[in-house]
Every structure is written in C-alpha cells, then in structure tokens.
ZAMARGU-4260 file (C-alpha; in steps of 0.2 Angstrom, whole numbers, plus 5000, padded with zeros to 4 digits):
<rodrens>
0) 6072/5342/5109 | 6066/5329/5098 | 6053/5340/5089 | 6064/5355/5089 | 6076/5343/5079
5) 6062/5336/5068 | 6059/5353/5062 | 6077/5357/5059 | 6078/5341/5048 | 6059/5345/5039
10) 6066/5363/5035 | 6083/5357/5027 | 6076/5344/5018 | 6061/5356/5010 | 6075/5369/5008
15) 6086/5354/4997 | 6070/5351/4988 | 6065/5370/4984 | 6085/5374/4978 | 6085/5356/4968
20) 6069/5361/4959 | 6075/5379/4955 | 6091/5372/4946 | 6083/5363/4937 | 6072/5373/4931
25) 6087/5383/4927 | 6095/5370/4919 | 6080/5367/4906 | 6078/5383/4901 | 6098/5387/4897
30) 6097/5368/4888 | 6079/5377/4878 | 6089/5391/4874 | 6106/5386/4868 | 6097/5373/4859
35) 6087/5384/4849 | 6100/5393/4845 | 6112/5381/4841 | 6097/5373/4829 | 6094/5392/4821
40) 6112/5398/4821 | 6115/5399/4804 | 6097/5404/4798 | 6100/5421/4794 | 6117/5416/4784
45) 6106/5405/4774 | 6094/5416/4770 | 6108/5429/4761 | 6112/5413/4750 | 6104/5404/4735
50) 6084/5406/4734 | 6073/5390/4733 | 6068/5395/4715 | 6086/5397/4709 | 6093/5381/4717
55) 6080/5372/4707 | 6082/5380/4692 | 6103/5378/4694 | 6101/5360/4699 | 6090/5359/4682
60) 6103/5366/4672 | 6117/5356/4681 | 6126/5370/4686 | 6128/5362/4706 | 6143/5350/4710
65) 6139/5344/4729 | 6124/5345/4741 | 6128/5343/4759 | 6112/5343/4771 | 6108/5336/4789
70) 6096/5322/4793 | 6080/5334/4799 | 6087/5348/4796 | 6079/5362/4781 | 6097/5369/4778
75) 6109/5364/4764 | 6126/5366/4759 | 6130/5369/4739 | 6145/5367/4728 | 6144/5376/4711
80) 6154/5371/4699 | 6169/5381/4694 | 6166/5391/4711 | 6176/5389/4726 | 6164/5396/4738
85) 6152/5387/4745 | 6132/5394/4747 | 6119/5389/4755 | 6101/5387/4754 | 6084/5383/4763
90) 6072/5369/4757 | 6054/5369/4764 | 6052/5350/4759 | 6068/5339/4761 | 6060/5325/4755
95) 6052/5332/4739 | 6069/5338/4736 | 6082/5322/4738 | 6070/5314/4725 | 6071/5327/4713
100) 6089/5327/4715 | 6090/5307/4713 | 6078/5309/4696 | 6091/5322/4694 | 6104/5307/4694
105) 6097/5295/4685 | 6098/5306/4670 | 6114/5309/4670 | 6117/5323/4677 | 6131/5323/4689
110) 6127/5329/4708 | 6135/5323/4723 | 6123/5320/4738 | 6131/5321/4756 | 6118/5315/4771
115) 6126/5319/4789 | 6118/5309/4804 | 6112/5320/4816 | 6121/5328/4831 | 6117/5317/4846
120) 6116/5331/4856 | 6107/5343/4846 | 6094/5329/4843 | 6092/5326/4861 | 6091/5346/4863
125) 6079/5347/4849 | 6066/5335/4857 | 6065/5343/4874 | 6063/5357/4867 | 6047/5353/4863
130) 6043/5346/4878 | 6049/5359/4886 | 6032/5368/4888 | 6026/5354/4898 | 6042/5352/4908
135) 6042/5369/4915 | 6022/5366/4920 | 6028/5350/4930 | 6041/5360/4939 | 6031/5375/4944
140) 6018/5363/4953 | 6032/5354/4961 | 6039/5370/4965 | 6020/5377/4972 | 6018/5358/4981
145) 6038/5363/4989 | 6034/5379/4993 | 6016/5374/5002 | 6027/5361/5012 | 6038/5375/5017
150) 6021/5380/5027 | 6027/5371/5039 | 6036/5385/5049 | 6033/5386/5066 | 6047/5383/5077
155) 6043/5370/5092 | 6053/5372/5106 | 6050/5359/5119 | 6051/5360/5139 | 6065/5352/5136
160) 6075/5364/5126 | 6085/5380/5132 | 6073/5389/5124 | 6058/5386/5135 | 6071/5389/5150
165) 6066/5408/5152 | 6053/5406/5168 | 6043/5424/5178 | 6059/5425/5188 | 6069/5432/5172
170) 6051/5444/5169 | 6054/5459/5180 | 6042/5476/5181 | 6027/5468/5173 | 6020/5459/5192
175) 6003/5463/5188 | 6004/5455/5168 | 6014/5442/5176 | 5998/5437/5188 | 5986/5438/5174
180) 5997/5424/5167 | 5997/5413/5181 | 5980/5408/5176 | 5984/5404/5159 | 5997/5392/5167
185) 5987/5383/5177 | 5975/5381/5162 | 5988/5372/5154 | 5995/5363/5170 | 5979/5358/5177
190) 5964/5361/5163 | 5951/5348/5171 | 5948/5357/5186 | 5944/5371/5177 | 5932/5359/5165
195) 5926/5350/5182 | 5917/5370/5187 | 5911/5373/5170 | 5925/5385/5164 | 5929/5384/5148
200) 5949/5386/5144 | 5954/5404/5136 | 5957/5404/5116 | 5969/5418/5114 | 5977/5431/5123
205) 5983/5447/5117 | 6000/5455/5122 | 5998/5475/5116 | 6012/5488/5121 | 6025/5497/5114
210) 6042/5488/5106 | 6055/5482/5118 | 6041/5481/5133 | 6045/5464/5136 | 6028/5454/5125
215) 6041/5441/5119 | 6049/5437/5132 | 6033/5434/5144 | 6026/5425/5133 | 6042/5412/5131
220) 6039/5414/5151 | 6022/5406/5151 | 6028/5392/5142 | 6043/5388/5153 | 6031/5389/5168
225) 6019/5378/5160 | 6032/5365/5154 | 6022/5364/5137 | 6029/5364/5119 | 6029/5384/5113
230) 6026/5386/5095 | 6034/5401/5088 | 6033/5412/5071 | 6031/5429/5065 | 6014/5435/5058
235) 6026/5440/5043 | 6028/5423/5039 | 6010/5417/5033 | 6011/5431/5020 | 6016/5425/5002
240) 6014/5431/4985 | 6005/5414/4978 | 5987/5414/4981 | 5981/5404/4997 | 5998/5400/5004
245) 5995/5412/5018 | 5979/5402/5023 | 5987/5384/5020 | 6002/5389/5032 | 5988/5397/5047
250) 5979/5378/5044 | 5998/5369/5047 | 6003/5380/5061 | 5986/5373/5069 | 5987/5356/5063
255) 6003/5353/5072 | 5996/5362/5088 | 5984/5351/5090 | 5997/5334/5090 | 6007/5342/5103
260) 5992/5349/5114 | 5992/5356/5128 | 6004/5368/5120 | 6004/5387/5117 | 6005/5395/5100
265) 6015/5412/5099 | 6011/5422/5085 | 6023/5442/5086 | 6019/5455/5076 | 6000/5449/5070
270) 5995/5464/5063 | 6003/5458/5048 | 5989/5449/5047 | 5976/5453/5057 | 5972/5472/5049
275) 5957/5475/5043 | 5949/5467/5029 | 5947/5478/5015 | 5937/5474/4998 | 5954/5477/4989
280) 5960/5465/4975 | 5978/5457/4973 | 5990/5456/4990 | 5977/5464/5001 | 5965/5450/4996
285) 5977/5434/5000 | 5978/5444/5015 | 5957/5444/5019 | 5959/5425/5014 | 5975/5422/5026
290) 5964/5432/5039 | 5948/5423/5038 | 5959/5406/5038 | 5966/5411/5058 | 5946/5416/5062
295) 5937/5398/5059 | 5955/5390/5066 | 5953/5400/5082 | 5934/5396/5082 | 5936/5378/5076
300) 5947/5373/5092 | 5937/5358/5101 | 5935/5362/5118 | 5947/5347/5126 | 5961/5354/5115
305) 5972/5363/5127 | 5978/5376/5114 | 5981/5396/5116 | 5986/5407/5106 | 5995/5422/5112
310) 5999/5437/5100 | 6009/5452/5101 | 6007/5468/5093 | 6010/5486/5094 | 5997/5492/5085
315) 5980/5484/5092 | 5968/5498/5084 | 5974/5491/5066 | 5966/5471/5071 | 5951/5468/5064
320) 5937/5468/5075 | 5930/5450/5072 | 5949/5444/5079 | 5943/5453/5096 | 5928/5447/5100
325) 5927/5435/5115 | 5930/5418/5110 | 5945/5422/5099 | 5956/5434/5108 | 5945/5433/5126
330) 5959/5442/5134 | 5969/5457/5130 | 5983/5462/5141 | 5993/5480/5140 | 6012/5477/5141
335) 6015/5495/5148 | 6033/5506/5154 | 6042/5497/5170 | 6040/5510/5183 | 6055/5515/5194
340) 6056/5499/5204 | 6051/5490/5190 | 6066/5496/5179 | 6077/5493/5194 | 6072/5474/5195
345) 6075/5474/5174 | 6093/5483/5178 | 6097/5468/5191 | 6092/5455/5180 | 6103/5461/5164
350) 6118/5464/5176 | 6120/5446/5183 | 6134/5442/5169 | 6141/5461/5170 | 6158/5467/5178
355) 6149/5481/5189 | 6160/5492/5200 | 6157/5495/5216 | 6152/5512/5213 | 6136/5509/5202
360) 6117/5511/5209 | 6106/5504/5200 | 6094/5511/5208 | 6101/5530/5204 | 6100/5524/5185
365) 6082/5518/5185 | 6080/5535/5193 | 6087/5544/5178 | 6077/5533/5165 | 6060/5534/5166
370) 6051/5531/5152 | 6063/5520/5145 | 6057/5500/5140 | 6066/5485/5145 | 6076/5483/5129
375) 6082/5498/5132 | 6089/5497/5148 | 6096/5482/5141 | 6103/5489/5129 | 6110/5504/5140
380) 6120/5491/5152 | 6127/5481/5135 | 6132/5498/5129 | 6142/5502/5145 | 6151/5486/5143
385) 6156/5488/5124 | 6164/5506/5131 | 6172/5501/5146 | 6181/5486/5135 | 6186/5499/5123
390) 6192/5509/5135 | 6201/5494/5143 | 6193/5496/5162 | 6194/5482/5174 | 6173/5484/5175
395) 6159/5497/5172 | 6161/5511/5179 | 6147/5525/5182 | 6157/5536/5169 | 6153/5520/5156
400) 6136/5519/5161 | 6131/5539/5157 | 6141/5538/5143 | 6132/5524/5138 | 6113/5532/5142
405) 6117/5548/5133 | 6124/5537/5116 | 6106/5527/5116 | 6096/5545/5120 | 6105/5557/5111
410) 6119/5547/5100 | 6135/5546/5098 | 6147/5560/5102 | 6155/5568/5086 | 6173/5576/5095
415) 6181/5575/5076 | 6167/5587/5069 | 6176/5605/5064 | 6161/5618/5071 | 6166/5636/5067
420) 6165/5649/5080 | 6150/5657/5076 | 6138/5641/5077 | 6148/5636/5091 | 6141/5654/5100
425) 6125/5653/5093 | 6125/5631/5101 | 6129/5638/5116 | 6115/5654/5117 | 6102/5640/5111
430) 6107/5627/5125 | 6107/5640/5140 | 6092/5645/5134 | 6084/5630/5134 | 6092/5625/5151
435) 6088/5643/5160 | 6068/5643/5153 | 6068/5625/5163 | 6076/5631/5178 | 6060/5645/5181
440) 6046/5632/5175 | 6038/5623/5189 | 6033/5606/5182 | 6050/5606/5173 | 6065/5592/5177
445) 6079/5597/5184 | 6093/5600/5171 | 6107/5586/5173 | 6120/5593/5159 | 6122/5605/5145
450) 6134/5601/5132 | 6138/5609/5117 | 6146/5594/5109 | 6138/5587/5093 | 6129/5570/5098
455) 6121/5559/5081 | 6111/5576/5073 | 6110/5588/5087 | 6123/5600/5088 | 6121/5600/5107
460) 6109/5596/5119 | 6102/5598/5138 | 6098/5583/5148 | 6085/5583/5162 | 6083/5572/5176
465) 6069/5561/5173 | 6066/5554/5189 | 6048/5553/5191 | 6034/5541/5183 | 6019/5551/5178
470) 6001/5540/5171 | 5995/5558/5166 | 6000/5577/5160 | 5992/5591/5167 | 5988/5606/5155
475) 6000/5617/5165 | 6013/5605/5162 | 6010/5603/5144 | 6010/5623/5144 | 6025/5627/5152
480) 6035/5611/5142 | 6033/5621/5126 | 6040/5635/5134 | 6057/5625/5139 | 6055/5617/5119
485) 6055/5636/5114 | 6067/5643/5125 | 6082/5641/5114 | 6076/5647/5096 | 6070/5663/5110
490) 6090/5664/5115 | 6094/5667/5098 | 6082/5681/5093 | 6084/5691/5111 | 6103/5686/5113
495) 6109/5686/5094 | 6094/5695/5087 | 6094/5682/5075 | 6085/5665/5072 | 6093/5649/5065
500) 6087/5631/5059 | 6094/5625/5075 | 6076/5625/5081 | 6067/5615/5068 | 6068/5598/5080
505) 6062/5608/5096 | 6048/5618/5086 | 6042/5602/5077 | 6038/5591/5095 | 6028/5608/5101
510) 6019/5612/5088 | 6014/5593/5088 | 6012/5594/5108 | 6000/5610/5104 | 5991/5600/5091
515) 5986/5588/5102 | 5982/5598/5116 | 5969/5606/5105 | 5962/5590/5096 | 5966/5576/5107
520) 5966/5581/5125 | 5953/5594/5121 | 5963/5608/5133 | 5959/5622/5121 | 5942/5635/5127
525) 5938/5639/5107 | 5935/5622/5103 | 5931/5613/5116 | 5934/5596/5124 | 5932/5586/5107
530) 5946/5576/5098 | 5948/5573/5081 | 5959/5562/5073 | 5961/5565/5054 | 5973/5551/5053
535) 5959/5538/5054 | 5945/5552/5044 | 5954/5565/5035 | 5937/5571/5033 | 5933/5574/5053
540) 5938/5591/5053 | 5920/5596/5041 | 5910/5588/5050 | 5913/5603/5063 | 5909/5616/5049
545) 5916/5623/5036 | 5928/5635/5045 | 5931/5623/5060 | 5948/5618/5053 | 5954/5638/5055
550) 5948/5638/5072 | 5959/5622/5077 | 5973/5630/5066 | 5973/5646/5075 | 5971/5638/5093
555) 5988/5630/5089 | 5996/5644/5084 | 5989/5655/5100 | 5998/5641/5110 | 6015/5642/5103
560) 6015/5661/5102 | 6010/5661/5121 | 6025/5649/5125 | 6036/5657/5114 | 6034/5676/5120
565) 6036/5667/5140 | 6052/5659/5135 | 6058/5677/5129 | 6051/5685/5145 | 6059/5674/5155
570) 6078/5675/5146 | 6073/5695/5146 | 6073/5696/5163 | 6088/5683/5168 | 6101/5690/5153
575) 6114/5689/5166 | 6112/5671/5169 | 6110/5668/5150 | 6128/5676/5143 | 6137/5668/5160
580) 6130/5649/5156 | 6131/5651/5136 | 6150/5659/5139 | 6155/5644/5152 | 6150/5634/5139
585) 6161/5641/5126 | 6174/5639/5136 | 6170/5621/5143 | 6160/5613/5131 | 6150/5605/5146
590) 6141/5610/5161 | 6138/5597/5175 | 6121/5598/5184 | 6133/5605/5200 | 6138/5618/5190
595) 6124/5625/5182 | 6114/5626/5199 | 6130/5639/5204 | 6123/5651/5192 | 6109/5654/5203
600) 6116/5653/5222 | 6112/5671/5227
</rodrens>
C-alpha cells in the first residue's frame, strides 16, 4: 500500500509542477505581449503627426508652445502656438534633442519642457520583455526536466493492495496457460532452488491472443499467487513526441523494478512499441530508439534480479524479431477461445454477485456461445442485468439473458423504425432463405430464430445454434457456409426476381471466405496449396507470373458462383417451405427454432 501511495503522491506532485510551469509560461508571454503593445500603442498615431525635420525646423522658428515626452520613451507630445490640437512626433535621439531645446531656451525663445517619470509598470514590463527570450528557454527545460519526471509511470501495486487480490481461482478456461504460469510463480516464490540446479530464471513472457481473452487478467493472477509487487502500464505510455522520452521512461520503469525485486513488470499492448524497426525519420525513429532502450534493459537484467516482464499483445507478427529471441521473451504463451466447459466455468465466476433465477443454465448458455471471449460473456451476463432492472424483474431471467446475447451479437433491437411493406417482404424472403439453405447443408447449425425486426444495421437476421468448438474447418464446410451466406440474396432473385443491397454484408464475409480458401488454405485445384498474403507483400502475386493474379481472381469467383447457383437449387426445389416461412414471418415478425422445425415435419 505504501508504494502504491508513493506513486499517487509522485504523480500529483509532478502533475502540480507540469500545470505551475505551463501558467507561467502563460503568464510571460500575455505580460510580453500586452507590454509591447502597451509600449507601441500609439506608434502608428505618431507617425501621422509632425515629421522629425519639421519639428526642428518649428522649434527653430518658435512656432512650438509645450513639449511633453516620457523618461525613455522616443515619443513626444506638442503644443503649437495659436493651435488647440495637440500633435505628436517621434525623435530618434532624446537626448540630442532636450539639449537642442535647452540652447533653444537659453536664447530666449519660449518652450515649455514637461518630463514624466516612467510607468512603474510599463518599466517593469519593458525589462522582461527583453529577457524574455531567456525566460521562455528556462521554462521549456523545466518543462522537458518535469515532463521526463513524469517517466515515472508505472503503477505498483503491492501484495497488499486489492489490486493484487485476483489469484488462478478467479482465471477460468485457460487450465493449461494457467499451469504454464505456475512455474513462473514458483520462480518468484522460490528462485534459489531453481539457481541451486543451474536454471537460470525466465526474462519475459509473452501473453498473445485475441482482445478480451483474458491476458490482463492472468497476468494480475500471477502476481497475486506469487505475492510480489505487479508493476503495470500500457506500451502507449513510453511513446512521446520529445525525442528520447520513450527511452528515458523504459530505463525508469526498470530502475524501479529492480528496488522492489522479485516483482513482475506488465507491459499491455506492446506492439506500441515493439514493431519493427524501420529506417524512417521523425515519430517512427523515437520509436526504434524507445525499442532498442526495452532490448539492452531486458538483456542488461543481472541474473540474481528476480524480475519478469510479461507482455500482452494481439498482434504478435507486428514485434520485432530481436524482441523474440530466447533471452528476452523466452516464453510465448497463446491466450486462446474458452471452450464449452471453459466458458461455463467463466459464466460461474461472473455470476457470483448476480440475481439469477432459477430457471437459468449456464451450461445451455455456454452452449449457445462458442466462439465467444471471456469479456464477452462478461459482458452478456452485465447486459442481462441492466435489462432485467429496466424491466423491474425480481432477478435475471432466461428471456434477459437471450435478449441480452442477441444485443452483444447482433445489437440493439430497433421496434420504433417505420419499415414499408415492400422491404418488410423482401426481409422476410431474404431471411427464409438464409434459414431454409441451412436447414439442407449438412455441416450447417441448426437455425435458433429468424426475425425480421431491425437489430443495429441489419434489417433482420437468423440465428444459429453454435454449440460446438471446432480447432479446424474442413473444405466442405467452408463450401456449403457460402451457400447458407448466399441463400438469401438467391430468395430475392428466385422468389422476387429481383436483387437488393440487402446482401452486401452476406456477400462481403463469402467473398472473403472464398478468397481465403484460395490463398490461404490452399483448397483450390488451379492454384494449388500455396498461400499468399499480399497484405505483408503486395508484390506476392508476381512472383507466381504475370497472369497468376487472374487465375486466383477467377478461382474466387468460380467459388461463389458454385455456392450461389446451390443456394438457388436448393430454394428451387423447396418453394413451398420458402413462401410459408417468409409469409409466417410477415405475420409474426419472429420464428422460434420450434417453430421453424414444423415447416418440415412430414
């Protein structure tokens, strides 16, 4: 608690010192401004008046009354004789002229001279205007030496703290990652006997998955298991426009690791500063220089110094290749989906502080949601309790919780929206389509609801029952899922004998599905098993020959005609089915998956 507080206090106090130093600056420059203005006000007004060559030549000839000038200033005010306006003038040596205009006096000739003390202020103003050059270099180095203190960033969060309270027991469906972190743990709980067999203690660890898979949070887990301090900041946060800030802060963040040793250093998102290193000039070269700094930290650690460094990304192919060698990042661990029983155990541990009914089966729901990450069945069970408040239930029902699924997958359902009866018919044709291709495709899910009520963008939709966990795709499967994707835009040319841009979403996920079943997964005869990625080498394709890139081009499109003249085939022959399920849902907006299987009870 004690270090978590020192940093508080550290970050207030350098905050007070960056805003102080900001006024100030502020402050000097508004003082410069209104100074110089003040001083140069009437400049241009003098300028209008009395030249330097006729005031001599009046004041020769006696023709002016009164003079009034300022100590230090160039500017005079006149009085002529017989004129009751006043004029001005501007001398270039005030001394040169009072002693004209005192030999002036002495013969004779009648001229009253007036000299005015100086404004305190404007006297005061004047002289730091001129210093203020070097004023405004004073603060900007204050302002660099504040802003380098600000380096300091790291939240420390000690055994002590709630923070450090999250242990394995609150990690569900990651049991494999978890036991590979057991040995991290005892590294830090019991380092010598590791030393005693020669081992030598791992520098960095690697968390890679997609977002919401739960890298955070195990990492916060190792650290409660191991009782250590847990150092933790975003790879965001060593990135600054000033040149060698990013490297300053990376040699701060280990500076203080190694005072609270053992301890583990968490850096999320570190392909913020981990890409590659690129010859580039300007942001991308603080970048290399902020890079570099992390690679002789990682290798400077002495051996004794129980420090790791664990790092999260979801992007791993964008780190730099010298960050992934063995002595840096010696370990890289793939944070993958939960499975069912996996997502089960996540569902149980984010429903302990839930009003559940009695009715609910956690189990049936991480049936329905495979593929889905741990913040989003998270985030599915909030959901279910914001709608069974505002629908003032005594606790969540099922109803809450599938409304609550088909907000986070599809979005929020749009009852208000005016839909005229033509896309309403042409919705209906389009889902019904989708859901009867499905119904006659093997590998298919089973359809769980059709709805012709707009959810986010979609105009409708069709749910299927995801209830299975699948490592790999088969080429069948992949066939026969862009015939469901292409079965609704083939309801609205056999059923409407028209086409609509109902089918842009659907035809955009096949035609990518195609793509990559041709260039990835290497599924197409023509070309071969060979992948090509022209994202990394936009320059791939030649490499193949000159015409390769029509070959792949035409594979694609063989693929989505072959899917899309099957999707027609099969509504051809099931018309019957297609105008009963697309009329039903005309009239009830939604069919249940009960109600759908009816349509085909012989």
């Amino acid at each position: 608690m004690k270090n978590d507080n020192t940093n508080k206090n550290n970050e207030k106090n350098n905050n007070k010192y960056l805003w102080i130093s900001v006024v100030a600056l502020i402050l000097i420059i508004t003082i410069g401004i209104v100074s110089y203005f003040y001083m140069n006000n009437n400049k241009e007004e003098d300028t209008k008046n009395v030249a330097y060559t006729d005031l001599i030549k009046d004041v020769n000839e006696g023709k002016i009354e009164k003079i009034e000038m300022t100590v230090g200033s160039t500017s005079l005010k006149l009085k002529y004789r017989d004129e009751e306006e006043e004029k001005y003038a501007i001398v270039p040596n005030t001394q040169a002229f009072i002693e004209l205009i005192q030999t002036k006096v002495e013969e004779g000739n009648e001229i009253q001279l007036i000299q005015n003390q100086q404004n305190v202020l404007v006297k005061m103003s004047s002289s730091l205007f001129s210093l203020l050059p070097t004023i405004l270099l004073i603060v900007m180095f204050v302002l660099i030496f504040k802003m380098q203190g600000l380096g300091d960033k790291g939240k420390i969060y000690d055994a002590e703290t709630a923070e450090t309270e999250t242990k394995f027991d609150d990690v569900a469906g990651l049991d494999e990652e978890k036991q590979e972190m057991i040995e991290i743990v005892d590294f830090l709980k019991k380092p010598q006997k590791f030393y005693d067999m020669g081992a030598k203690i791992p520098r960095g660890v690697l968390l890679c998955g997609k977002p919401g898979t739960g890298k955070t949070l195990i990492a916060k887990a190792i650290a409660g298991e191991a009782n250590v301090p847990f150092i933790s900041l975003s790879g965001s946060e060593f990135i600054e426009m000033f040149a060698g800030l990013g490297a300053s802060r990376v040699r701060k963040l280990f500076e203080k690791a190694k005072k609270v040793a053992p301890c583990i250093v968490f850096i999320d998102e570190i392909d913020a500063i981990g890409s590659r290193r690129t010859s580039s000039g300007g942001a991308e070269s603080e970048n290399n220089q902020t890079l570099n700094q992390l690679l002789v930290e990682m290798d400077g650690f002495d051996s004794k110094e129980t420090v790791i460094v664990l790092a999260a990304t979801n992007r791993p192919e964008m780190l730099d290749d010298a960050l992934l060698r063995p002595g840096r990042f010696d370990r890289q661990i793939n944070i993958g989906l939960p499975d069912m029983r996996g997502r089960e155990e996540i569902l149980k541990i984010h429903a302990k502080n839930k009003k559940l009914s009695n009715d609910i089966n956690l189990k049936s729901i991480a049936e329905d949601t495979a593929g889905f990450t741990g913040a989003e069945l998270a985030n599915i069970l909030n959901e279910a309790a914001i709608i069974a408040t505002i629908n003032k239930h005594r606790s969540i029902g099922k109803d809450d919780i599938e409304e609550a699924v088909k907000k986070v997958t599809v979005g929020l359902e749009k009852q208000s929206r005016v839909i005229s009866d033509k896309d309403k018919r042409l919705t209906a044709f389009h889902e019904a389509g989708h859901a009867i291709v499905s119904k006659f495709l093997e590998t298919q899910e089973a359809v769980k609801e059709i709805s012709i009520i707009p959810r986010g963008v979609a105009g409708g939709y069709t749910m299927y029952r995801t209830n299975e966990d699948k490592s790999y795709i088969s080429k069948t499967e992949m066939e026969e899922r862009l015939v469901a994707l292409l079965g609704g835009r083939a309801a609205e040319k056999i059923a409407l004998n028209d086409i609509s841009t109902g089918a842009s979403n659907d035809i955009e996920v096949a035609t990518k599905i195609a793509k990559n079943m041709v260039t990835v997964y290497g599924m197409s005869d023509v070309v071969g098993p060979i992948s090509i990625n022209t994202d990394k080498d936009p320059y791939e394709l030649q490499m193949f020959g000159e015409n390769f890139g029509d070959t792949v081009g035409q594979e694609v499109r063989k693929i989505i005609n072959t899917a899309y003249l099957r999707a027609q085939s099969i509504l051809a022959n099931n018309m019957d089915k297609l105008n009963a399920v697309a009329n039903t849902l005309l009239e009830k907006e939604v069919i249940t998956e009960e109600e759908f299987e009816r349509f085909f009870i012989a």
